[in-house]
RONU-834291 format. One record per residue (C-alpha): residue number from 1; residue in three letters; x, y, z. Coordinates in nm, 3 decimals. Example, Ala and Ser with C-alpha at 12.3 -4.5 7.8 and 13.67 -1.06 7.14 Angstrom:
% RONU-834291
<node><num>1</num><residu>ALA</residu><x>1.230</x><y>-0.450</y><z>0.780</z></node>
<node><num>2</num><residu>SER</residu><x>1.367</x><y>-0.106</y><z>0.714</z></node>
//
This chain:
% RONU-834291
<node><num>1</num><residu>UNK</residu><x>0.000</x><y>0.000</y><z>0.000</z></node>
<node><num>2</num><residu>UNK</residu><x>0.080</x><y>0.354</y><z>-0.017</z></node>
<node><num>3</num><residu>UNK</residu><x>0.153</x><y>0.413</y><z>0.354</z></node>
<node><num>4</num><residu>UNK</residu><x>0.535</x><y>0.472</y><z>0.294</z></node>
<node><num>5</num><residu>UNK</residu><x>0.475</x><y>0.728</y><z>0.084</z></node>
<node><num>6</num><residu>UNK</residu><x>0.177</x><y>0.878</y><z>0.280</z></node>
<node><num>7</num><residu>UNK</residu><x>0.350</x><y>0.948</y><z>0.593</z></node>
<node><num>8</num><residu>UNK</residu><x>0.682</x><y>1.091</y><z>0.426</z></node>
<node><num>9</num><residu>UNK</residu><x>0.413</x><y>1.315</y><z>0.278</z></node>
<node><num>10</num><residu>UNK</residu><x>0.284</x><y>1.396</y><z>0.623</z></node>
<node><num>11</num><residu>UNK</residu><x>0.653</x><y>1.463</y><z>0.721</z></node>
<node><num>12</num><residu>UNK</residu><x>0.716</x><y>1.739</y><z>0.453</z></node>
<node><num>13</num><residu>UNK</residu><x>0.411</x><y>1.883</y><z>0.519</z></node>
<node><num>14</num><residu>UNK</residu><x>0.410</x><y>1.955</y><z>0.899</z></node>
<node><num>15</num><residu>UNK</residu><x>0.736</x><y>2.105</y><z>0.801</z></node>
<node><num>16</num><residu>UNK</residu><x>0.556</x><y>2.344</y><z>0.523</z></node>
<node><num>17</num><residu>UNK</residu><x>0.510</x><y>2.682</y><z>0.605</z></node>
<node><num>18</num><residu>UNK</residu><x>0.359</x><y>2.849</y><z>0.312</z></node>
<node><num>19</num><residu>UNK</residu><x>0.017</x><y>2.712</y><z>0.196</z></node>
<node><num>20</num><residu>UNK</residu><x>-0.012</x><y>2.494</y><z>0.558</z></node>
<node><num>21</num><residu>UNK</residu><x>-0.338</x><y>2.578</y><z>0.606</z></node>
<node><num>22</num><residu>UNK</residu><x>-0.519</x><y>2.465</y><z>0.301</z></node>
<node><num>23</num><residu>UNK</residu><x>-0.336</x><y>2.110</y><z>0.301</z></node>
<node><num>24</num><residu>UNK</residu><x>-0.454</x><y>2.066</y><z>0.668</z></node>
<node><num>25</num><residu>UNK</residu><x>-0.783</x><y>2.144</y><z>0.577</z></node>
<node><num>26</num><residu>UNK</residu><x>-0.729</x><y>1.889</y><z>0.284</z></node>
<node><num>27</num><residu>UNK</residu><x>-0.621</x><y>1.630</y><z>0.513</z></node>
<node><num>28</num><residu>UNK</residu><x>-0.900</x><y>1.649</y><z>0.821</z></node>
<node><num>29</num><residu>UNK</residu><x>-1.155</x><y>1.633</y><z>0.524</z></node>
<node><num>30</num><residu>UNK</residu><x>-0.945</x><y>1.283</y><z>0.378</z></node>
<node><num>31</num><residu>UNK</residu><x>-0.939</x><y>1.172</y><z>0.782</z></node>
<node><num>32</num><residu>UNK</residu><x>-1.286</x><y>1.234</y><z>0.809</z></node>
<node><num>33</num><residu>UNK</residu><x>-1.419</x><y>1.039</y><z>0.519</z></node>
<node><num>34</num><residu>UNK</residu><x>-1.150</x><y>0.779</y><z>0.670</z></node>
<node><num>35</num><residu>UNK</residu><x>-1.317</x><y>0.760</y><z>0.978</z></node>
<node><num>36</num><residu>UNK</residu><x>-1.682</x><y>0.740</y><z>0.848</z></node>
<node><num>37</num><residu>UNK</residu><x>-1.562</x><y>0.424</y><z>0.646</z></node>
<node><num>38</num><residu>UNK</residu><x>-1.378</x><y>0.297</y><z>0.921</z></node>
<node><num>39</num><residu>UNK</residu><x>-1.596</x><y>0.356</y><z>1.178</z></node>
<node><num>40</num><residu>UNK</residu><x>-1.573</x><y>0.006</y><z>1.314</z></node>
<node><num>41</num><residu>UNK</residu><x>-1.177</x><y>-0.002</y><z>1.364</z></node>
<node><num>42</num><residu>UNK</residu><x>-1.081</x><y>0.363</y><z>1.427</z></node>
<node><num>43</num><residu>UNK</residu><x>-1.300</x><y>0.442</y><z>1.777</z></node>
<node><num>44</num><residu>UNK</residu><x>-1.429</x><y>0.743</y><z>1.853</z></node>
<node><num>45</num><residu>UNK</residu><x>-1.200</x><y>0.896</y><z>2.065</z></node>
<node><num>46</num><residu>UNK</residu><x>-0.900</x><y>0.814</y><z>1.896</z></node>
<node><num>47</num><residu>UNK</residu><x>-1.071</x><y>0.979</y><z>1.594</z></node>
<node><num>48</num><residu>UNK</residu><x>-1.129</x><y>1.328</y><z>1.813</z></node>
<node><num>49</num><residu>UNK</residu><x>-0.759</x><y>1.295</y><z>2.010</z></node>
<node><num>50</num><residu>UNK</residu><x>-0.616</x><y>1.257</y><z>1.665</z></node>
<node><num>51</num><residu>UNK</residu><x>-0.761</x><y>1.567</y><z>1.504</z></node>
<node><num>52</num><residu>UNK</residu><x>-0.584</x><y>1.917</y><z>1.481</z></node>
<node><num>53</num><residu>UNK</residu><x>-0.227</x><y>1.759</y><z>1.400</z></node>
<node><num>54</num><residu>UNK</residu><x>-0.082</x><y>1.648</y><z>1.129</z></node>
<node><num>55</num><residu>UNK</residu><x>0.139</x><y>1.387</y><z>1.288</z></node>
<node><num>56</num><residu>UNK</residu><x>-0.155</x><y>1.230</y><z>1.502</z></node>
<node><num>57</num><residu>UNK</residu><x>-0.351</x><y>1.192</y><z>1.240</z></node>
<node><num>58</num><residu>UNK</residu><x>-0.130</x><y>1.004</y><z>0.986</z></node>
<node><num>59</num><residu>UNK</residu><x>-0.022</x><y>0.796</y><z>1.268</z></node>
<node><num>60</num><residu>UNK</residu><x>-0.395</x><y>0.700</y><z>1.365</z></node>
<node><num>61</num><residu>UNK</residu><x>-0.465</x><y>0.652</y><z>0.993</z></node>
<node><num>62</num><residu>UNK</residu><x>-0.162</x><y>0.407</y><z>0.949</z></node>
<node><num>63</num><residu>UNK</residu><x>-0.194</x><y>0.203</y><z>1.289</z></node>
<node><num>64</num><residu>UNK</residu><x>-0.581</x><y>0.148</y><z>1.158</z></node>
<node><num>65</num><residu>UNK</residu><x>-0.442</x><y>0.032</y><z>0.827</z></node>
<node><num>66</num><residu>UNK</residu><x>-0.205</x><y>-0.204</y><z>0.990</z></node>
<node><num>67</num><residu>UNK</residu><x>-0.468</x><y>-0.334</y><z>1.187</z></node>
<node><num>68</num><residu>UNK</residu><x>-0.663</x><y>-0.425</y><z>0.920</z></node>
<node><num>69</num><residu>UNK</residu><x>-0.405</x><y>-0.559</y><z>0.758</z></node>
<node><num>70</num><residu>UNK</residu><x>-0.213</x><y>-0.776</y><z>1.059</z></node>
<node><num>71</num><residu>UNK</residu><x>-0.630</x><y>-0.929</y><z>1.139</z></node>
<node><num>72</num><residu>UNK</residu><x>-0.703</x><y>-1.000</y><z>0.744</z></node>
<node><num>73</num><residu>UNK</residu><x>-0.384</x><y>-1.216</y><z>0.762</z></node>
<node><num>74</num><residu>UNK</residu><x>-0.458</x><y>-1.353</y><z>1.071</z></node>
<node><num>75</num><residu>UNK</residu><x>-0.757</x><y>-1.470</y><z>0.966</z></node>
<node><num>76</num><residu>UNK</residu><x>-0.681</x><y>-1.605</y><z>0.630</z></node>
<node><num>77</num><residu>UNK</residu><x>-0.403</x><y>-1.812</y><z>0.777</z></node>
<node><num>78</num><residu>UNK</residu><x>-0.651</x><y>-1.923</y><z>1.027</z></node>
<node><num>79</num><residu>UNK</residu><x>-0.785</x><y>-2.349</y><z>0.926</z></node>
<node><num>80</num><residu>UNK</residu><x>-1.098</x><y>-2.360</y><z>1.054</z></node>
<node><num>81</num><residu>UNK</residu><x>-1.314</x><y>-2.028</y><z>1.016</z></node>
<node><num>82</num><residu>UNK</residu><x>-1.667</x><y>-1.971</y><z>1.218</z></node>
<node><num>83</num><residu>UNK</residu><x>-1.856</x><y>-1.886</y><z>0.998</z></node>
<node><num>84</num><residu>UNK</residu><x>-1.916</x><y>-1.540</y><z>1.075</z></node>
<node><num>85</num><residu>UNK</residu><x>-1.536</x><y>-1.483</y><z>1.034</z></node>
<node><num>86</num><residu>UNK</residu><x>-1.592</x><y>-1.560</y><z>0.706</z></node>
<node><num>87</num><residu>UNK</residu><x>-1.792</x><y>-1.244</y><z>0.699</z></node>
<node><num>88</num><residu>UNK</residu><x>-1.563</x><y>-1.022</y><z>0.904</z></node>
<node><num>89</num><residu>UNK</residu><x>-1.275</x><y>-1.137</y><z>0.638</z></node>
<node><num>90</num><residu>UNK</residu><x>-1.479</x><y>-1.010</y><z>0.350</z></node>
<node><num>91</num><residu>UNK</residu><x>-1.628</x><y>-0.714</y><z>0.501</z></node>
<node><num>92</num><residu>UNK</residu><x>-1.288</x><y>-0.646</y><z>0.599</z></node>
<node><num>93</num><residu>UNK</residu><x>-1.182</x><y>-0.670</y><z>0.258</z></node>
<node><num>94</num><residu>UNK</residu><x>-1.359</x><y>-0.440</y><z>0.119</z></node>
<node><num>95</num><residu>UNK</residu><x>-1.333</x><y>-0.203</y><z>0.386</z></node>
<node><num>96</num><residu>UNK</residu><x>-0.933</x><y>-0.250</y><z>0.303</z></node>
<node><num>97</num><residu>UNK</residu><x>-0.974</x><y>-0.213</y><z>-0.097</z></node>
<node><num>98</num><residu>UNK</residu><x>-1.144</x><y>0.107</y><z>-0.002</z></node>
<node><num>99</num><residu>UNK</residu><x>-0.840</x><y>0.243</y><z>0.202</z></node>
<node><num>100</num><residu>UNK</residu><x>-0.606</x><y>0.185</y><z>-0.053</z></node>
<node><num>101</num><residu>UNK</residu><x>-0.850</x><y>0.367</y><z>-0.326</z></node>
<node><num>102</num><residu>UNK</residu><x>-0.878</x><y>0.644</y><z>-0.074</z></node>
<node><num>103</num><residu>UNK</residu><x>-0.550</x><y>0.684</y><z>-0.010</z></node>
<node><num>104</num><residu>UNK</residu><x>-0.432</x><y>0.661</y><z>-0.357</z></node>
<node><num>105</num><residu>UNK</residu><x>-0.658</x><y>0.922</y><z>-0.465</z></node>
<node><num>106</num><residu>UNK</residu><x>-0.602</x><y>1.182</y><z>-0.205</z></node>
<node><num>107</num><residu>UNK</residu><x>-0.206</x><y>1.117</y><z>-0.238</z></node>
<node><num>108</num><residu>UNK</residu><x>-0.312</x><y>1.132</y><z>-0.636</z></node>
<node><num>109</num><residu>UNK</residu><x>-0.495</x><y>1.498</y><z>-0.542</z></node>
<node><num>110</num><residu>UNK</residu><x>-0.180</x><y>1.605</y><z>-0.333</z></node>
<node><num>111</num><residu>UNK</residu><x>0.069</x><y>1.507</y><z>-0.610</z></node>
<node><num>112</num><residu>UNK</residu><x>-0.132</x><y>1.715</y><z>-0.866</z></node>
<node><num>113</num><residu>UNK</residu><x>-0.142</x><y>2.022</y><z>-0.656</z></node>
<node><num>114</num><residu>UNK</residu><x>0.236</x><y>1.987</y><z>-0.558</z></node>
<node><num>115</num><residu>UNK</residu><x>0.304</x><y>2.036</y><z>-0.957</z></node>
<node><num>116</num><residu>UNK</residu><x>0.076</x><y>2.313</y><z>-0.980</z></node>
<node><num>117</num><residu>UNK</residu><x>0.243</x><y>2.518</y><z>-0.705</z></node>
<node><num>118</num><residu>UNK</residu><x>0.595</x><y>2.399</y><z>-0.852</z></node>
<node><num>119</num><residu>UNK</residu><x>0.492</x><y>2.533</y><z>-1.216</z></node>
<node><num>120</num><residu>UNK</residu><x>0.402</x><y>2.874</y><z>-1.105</z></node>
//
């Protein structure tokens, strides 16, 4: 996944002075659509502690996305499956597949506006 590069973006951006504002705006709007989706691995008040800083939130956004990631393999490697963790794999799945499209298209968004500042 993209979390590498996420988080180096994070970096170089709480170290941004000029045009701070807008990018932080940018990202609570990309946590908040993160949260609504994960809802069911990214509590509550982690979500409202993590808010407001740039560092707290790209850590709380990557420790959810290694969570998802450390249970999906847990329970793939897993023999016998109840059947409802059958569902929780799937639904996690999804819920995973969703992160990565997310993440990919904000870091896609970010990307495009870095060139536009760079070209003028």
């Amino acid at each position: 996944m993209e979390i590498e590069r996420f988080l180096e973006w994070t970096s170089k951006l709480e170290k941004r002075k000029k045009g701070k504002k807008e990018e932080m705006e940018r990202l609570e709007k990309y946590f908040e659509r993160f949260h609504l989706l994960n809802r069911k691995y990214l509590d509550k008040e982690t979500y409202e502690k993590a808010q407001g800083t740039i560092p707290s939130m790209a850590e709380a956004l990557t420790n959810t996305i290694r969570y998802l990631e450390e249970e999906i393999t847990r329970l793939r490697n897993k023999r016998m499956k109840i059947p409802f963790e059958n569902v929780e794999l799937g639904e996690m799945q999804r819920i995973q597949r969703r992160n990565e499209m997310l993440m990919k298209e904000y870091l896609t968004e970010v990307s495009a506006e870095e060139g536009k500042s760079t070209k003028e």
